[in-house]
C-alpha positions in Angstrom: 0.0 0.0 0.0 1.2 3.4 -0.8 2.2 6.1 1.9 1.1 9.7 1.3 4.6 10.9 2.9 4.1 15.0 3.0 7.3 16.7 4.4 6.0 19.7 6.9 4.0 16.9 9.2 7.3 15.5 9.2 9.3 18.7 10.1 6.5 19.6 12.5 7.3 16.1 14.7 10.9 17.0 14.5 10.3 20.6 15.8 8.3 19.4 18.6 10.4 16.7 19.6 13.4 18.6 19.7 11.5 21.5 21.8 9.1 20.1 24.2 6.3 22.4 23.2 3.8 22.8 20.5 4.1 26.9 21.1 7.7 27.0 20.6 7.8 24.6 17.7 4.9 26.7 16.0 7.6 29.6 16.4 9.7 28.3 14.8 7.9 27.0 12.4 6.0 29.9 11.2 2.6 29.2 11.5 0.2 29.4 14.5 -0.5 26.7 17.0 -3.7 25.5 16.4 -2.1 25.1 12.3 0.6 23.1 14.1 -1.0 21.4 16.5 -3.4 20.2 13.0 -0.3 19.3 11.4 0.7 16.7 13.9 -2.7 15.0 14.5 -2.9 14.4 10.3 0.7 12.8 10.9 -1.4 10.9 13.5 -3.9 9.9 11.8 -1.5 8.9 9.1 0.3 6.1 11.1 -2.5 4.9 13.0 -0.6 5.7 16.3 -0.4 8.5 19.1 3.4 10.4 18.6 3.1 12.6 21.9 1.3 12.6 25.4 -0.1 16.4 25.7 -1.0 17.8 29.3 -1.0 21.6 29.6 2.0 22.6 29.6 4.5 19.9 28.3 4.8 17.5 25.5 6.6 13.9 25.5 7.2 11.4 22.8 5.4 8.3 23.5 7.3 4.7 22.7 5.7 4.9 19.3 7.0 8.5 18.9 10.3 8.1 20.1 11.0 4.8 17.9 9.6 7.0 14.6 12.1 10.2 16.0 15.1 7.8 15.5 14.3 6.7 12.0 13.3 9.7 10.5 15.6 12.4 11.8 18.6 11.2 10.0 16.9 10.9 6.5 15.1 13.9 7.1 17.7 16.1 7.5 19.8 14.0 4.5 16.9 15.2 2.1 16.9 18.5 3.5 20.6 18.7 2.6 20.0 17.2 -0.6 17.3 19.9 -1.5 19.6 22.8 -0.2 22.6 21.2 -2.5 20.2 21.2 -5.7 19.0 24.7 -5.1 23.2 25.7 -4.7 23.5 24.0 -8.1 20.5 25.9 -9.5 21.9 29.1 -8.4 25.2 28.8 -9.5 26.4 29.0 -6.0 28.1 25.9 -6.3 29.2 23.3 -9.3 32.2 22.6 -11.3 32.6 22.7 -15.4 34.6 20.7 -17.8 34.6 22.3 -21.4 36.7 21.3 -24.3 38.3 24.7 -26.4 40.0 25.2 -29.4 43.3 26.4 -28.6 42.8 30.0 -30.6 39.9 30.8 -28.0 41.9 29.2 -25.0 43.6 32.5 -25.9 41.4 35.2 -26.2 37.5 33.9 -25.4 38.2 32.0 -22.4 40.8 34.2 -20.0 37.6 37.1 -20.0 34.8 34.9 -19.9 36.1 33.0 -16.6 37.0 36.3 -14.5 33.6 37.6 -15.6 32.4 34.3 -14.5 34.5 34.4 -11.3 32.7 37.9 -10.5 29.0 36.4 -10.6 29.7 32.9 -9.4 33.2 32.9 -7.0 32.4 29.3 -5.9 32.5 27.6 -9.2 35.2 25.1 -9.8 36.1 25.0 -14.1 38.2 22.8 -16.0 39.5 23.9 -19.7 40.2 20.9 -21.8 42.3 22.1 -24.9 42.7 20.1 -28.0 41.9 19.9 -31.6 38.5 20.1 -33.4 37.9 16.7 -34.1 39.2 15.4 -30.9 37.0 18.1 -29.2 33.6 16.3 -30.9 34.5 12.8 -29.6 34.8 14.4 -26.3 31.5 15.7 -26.4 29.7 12.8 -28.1 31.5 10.6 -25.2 30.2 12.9 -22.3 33.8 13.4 -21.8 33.6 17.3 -21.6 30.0 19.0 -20.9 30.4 21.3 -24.1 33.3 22.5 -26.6 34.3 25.9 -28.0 35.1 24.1 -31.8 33.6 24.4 -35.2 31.1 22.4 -37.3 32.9 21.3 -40.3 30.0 18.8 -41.6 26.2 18.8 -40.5 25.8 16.2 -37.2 22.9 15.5 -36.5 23.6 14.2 -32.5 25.4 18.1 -31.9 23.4 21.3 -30.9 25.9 24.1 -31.9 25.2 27.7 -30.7 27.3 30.2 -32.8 29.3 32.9 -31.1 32.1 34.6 -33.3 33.0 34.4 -37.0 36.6 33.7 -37.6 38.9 33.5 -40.2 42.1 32.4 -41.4 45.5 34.6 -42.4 48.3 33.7 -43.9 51.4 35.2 -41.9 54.9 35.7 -43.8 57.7 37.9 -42.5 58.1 41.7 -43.4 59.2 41.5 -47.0 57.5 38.5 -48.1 56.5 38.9 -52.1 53.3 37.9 -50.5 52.6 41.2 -49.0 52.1 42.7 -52.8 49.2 40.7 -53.5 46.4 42.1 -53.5 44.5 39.3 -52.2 45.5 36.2 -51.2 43.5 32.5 -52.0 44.5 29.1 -50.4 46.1 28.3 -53.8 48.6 31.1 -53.5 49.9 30.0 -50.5 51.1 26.2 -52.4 54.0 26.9 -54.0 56.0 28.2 -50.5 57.4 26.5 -47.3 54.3 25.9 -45.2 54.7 25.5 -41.9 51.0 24.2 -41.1 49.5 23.0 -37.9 48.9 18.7 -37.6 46.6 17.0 -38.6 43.1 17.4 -36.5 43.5 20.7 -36.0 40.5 22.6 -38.0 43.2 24.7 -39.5 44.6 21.8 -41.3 41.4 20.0 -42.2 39.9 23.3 -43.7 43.2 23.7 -45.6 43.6 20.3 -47.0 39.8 20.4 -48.0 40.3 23.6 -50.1 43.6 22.8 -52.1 42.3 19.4 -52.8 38.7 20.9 -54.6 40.9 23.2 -56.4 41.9 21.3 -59.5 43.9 24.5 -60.5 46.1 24.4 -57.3 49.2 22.4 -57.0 50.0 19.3 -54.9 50.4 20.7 -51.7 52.6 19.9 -48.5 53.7 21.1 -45.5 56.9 21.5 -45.1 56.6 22.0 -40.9 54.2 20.3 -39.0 53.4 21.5 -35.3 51.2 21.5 -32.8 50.9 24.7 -31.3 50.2 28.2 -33.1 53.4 29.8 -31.3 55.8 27.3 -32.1 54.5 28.1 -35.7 54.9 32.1 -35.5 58.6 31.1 -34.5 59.4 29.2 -37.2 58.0 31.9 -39.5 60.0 34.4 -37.6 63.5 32.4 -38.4 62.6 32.6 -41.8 61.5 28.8 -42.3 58.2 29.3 -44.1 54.6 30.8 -43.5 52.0 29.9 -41.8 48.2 30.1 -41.3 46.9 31.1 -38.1 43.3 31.9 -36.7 41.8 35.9 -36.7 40.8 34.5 -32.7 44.3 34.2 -31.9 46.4 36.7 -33.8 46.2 39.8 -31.1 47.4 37.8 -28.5 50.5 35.5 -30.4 54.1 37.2 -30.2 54.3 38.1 -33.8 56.5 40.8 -34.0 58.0 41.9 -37.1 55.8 39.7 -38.9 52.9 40.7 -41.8 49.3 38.7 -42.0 46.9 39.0 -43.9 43.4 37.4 -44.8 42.4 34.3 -47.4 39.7 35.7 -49.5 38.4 32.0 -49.8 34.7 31.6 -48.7 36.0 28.3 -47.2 38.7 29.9 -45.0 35.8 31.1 -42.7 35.0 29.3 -39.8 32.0 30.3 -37.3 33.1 29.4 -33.2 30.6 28.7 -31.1 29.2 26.4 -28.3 29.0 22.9 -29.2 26.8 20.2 -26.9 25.1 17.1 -27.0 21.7 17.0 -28.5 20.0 15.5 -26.1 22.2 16.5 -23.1 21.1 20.0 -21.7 23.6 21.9 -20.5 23.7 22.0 -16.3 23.4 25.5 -14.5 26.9 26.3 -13.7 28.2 25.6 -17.4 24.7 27.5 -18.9 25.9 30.5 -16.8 29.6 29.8 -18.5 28.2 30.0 -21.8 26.1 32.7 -21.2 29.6 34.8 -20.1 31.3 33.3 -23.5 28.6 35.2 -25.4 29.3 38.2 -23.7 32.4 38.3 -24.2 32.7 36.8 -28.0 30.1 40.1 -28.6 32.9 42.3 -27.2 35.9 41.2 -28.8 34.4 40.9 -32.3 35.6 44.4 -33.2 39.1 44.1 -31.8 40.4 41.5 -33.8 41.6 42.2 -38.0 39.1 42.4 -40.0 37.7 39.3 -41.9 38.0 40.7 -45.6 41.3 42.7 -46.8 39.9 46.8 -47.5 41.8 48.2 -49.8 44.2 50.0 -47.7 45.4 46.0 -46.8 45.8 45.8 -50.3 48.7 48.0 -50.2 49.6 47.3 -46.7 49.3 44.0 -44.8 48.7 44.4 -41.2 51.7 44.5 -38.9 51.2 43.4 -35.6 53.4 44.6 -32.7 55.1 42.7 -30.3 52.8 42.0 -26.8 54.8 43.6 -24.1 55.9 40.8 -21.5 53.3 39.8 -18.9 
């Protein structure tokens, strides 16, 4: 047979047994003491048994009431904790993340977003899982990371994706490079020199070898540096080794002094960053208020990085970006 288990009865008994008084435990309760005294006689008549003798002025369990304190005070007060905790979680005032990111917005989308976070929810606990587009979906497919800061290369049909920022990619050559004279630049053009390309995984790479490869104009193509990590690459390019292609997202903060970039003209060198998640996974409170600061700050950053498209004062002049001054 079913029990029709309601909790303030229960939190009633617990208030009078712990005070010895119907008047007292309706103070503290809230409510008056004929409500109170109601409350207890439906607990009563519930279980069919007498909880308390009553005289005037005191109140004591009976053996029937002091048997029922001792199994219900522990795993009241466990769901009572257990209630508090979900609320915490609810309200962001406790709660831990684990999102994947693309290394580009490890630099500049993630560093604002968490002290912005930090400000509204100083309890939260967050981990930042960086890695490579493709490895960043199998994470989230695999529940391994609650969402990802990627790209969605191909239509998947198991991914909810919430854009935030449009990127691009640039091609970056040293000061001097005949490159700079062109007044545009195509993936094509960038064949016939030493390329110095991130591996293989990266979305850099894949949209890269997708575009030379539907080009039947374009040459074989081949990198002649493979690395892992966009800095390593801007090095290289600095010693002369080659040029490179590097994110819009992570150009203002990368150490390229003394080195040009500029923008592929290729509709397919666009990329659109945004918050990637399971389909049928929602997100939980503390990583909804994350994403909710990402999109905050992808809005405000959107008009500090280069521009997407070379004007025509690029043309003549690729941008220069200055050294970053030592943290």
């Amino acid at each position: 047979m079913a029990i029709n288990i309601k909790y303030r009865p229960l939190k009633a008994f617990l208030l009078a047994a712990d005070g010895g008084s119907f008047t007292r435990a309706a103070d503290r309760f809230g409510v008056t003491q004929p409500s109170f005294t109601a409350l207890i006689q439906d607990l009563e008549a519930v279980l069919g048994v007498r909880l308390f003798d009553r005289t005037t002025r005191n109140i004591e369990l009976t053996a029937a009431g002091s048997e029922f304190l001792a199994r219900i005070q522990r795993p009241l007060t466990d769901l009572e904790e257990a209630y508090r905790r979900i609320l915490d979680l609810a309200a962001v005032k406790r709660g831990s993340v684990v999102l994947g990111a693309l290394p580009s917005t490890s630099l500049t989308l993630i560093p604002p977003a968490l002290r912005a976070l930090r400000v509204e929810h100083p309890t939260l606990r967050v981990r930042v899982v960086e890695a490579h587009n493709d490895e960043l979906i199998s994470m989230v497919r695999t529940n391994q990371i609650e969402f990802a800061l990627a790209t969605v290369l191909a239509p998947a049909a198991d991914l909810a994706f919430h854009p935030l920022i449009s990127d691009s990619f640039f091609a970056v050559f040293p000061a001097g490079h005949e490159l700079a004279a062109r007044p545009n630049l195509r993936w094509r053009d960038l064949v016939p020199y030493d390329l110095i390309l991130l591996s293989q995984g990266s979305s850099a790479r894949a949209q890269f070898d997708l575009a030379v490869k539907a080009e039947a104009a374009a040459p074989a193509a081949s990198s002649r540096y493979d690395v892992t990590h966009m800095s390593t690459a801007a090095g290289l390019v600095r010693q002369g080794l080659g040029i490179t292609l590097l994110p819009r997202l992570a150009l203002p903060e990368l150490n390229l002094s003394g080195l040009l970039s500029k923008p592929l003209d290729d509709a397919s060198a666009r990329r659109t960053i945004g918050v990637l998640r399971r389909l049928d996974r929602s997100l939980s409170p503390a990583a909804a208020a994350f994403a909710a600061q990402l999109t905050k700050v992808a809005a405000q950053i959107e008009g500090r990085l280069p521009p997407l498209r070379a004007s025509a004062r690029d043309t003549r002049k690729p941008r220069k970006i200055a050294a970053q001054r030592p943290a």
